[in-house]
N, C-alpha and C positions, 0 to 999 in steps of 0.2 A: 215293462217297468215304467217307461218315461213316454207312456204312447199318446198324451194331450199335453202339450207343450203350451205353454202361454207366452208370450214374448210382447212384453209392452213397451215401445218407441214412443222416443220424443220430436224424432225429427231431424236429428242429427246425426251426422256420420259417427260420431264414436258410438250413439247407440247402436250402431248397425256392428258393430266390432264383436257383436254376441254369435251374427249369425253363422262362422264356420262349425261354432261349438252345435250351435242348433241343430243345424247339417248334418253333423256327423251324429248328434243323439235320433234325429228323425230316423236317417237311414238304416241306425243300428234296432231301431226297436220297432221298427215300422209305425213311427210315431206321426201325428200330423200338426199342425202347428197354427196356433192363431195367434195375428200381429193386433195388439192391442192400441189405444193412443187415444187418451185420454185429453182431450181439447176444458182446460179451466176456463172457468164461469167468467166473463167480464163484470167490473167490482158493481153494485146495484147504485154506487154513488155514481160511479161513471155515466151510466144507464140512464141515470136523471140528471144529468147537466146535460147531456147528448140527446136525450130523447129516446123512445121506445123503436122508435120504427129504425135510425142509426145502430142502435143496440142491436134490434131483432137483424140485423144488416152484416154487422161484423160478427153476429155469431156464427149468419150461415157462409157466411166465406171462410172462417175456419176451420166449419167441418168439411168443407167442400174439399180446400187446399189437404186435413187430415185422412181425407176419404181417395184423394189423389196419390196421395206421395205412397199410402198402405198398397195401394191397389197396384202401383207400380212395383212394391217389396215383394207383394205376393209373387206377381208374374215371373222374379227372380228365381224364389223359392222353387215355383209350381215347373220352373225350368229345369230345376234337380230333379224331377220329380218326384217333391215332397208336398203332400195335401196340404193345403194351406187358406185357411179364412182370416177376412179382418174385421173389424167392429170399431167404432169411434161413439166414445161416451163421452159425458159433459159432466165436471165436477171437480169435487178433489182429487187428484190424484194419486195418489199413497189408496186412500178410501176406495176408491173406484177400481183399481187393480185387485186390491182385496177381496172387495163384493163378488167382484166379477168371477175371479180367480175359484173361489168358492161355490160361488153359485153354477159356473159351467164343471165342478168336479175335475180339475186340473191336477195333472200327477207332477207337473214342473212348472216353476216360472223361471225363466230367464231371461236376464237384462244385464245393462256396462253399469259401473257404480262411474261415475266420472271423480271421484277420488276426493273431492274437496275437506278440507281440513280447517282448521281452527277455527276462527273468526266465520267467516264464509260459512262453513258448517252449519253454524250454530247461529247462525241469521238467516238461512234461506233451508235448514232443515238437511234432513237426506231420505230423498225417495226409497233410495236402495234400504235403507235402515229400516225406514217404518216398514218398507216389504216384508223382509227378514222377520224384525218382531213378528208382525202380526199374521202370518201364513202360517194356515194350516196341513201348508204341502213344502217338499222343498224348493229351495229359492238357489239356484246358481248364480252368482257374480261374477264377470267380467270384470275387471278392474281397466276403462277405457285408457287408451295413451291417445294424447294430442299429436299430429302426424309431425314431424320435424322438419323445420325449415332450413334447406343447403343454403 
């Protein structure tokens, strides 16, 4: 049922809070899993007060650091042993999980909604939202918690 899993990280420990769920869908369907992570465009205005060669400079340090951090999530996964690839796209995000999601034929996407509400919302969007709308597969949410300080 749920045997190409898509899982797109931001980078953060609460997105990583999807992964038991993953885990236990991989194991049960003999599903395999690709970690997604979508590195956004730096602004083009940025690009020309900084120049092209700075620009071309900060983009590839953060796919490097995005191609690092997935590489290491794999090794976790691949330690369950659960098949696991990763990929790093440059773009929208919301857009880019979509395309992708679509274009490799994905029977799941799952990801943490980091839970934001009012204001915050509705100035900075919701990933998890436009996911949901626009997938043509199902989308599981995590609802992430922030770890608690004693």
């Amino acid at each position: 049922m749920f045997r190409k899993i898509l899982v797109p990280l931001d980078g953060s420990a609460m997105a990583e809070q999807v992964f038991p769920l993953v885990q236990e869908l991989a194991w049960k369907f003999d599903g395999q899993v690709t970690l997604l992570r979508v590195v956004a465009p730096i602004s083009p205005s940025l690009a020309a007060e900084t120049g092209a060669e700075w620009f071309l400079q900060q983009r590839e340090i953060a796919r490097r650091a995005a191609e690092e951090y997935l590489r290491v999530k794999q090794g976790e996964l691949q330690a369950q042993n659960i098949p696991t690839q990763f990929v790093v796209l440059e773009g929208n995000v919301p857009e880019m999980i979509l395309s992708f999601a679509e274009q490799g034929g994905f029977d799941l996407i799952a990801m943490v909604t980091h839970g934001r509400s009012g204001i915050s919302r509705w100035a900075l969007g919701s990933v998890a939202e436009k996911v949901v709308r626009g997938s043509h597969c199902p989308v599981l949410l995590v609802r992430g918690r922030q770890p608690r300080v004693a």
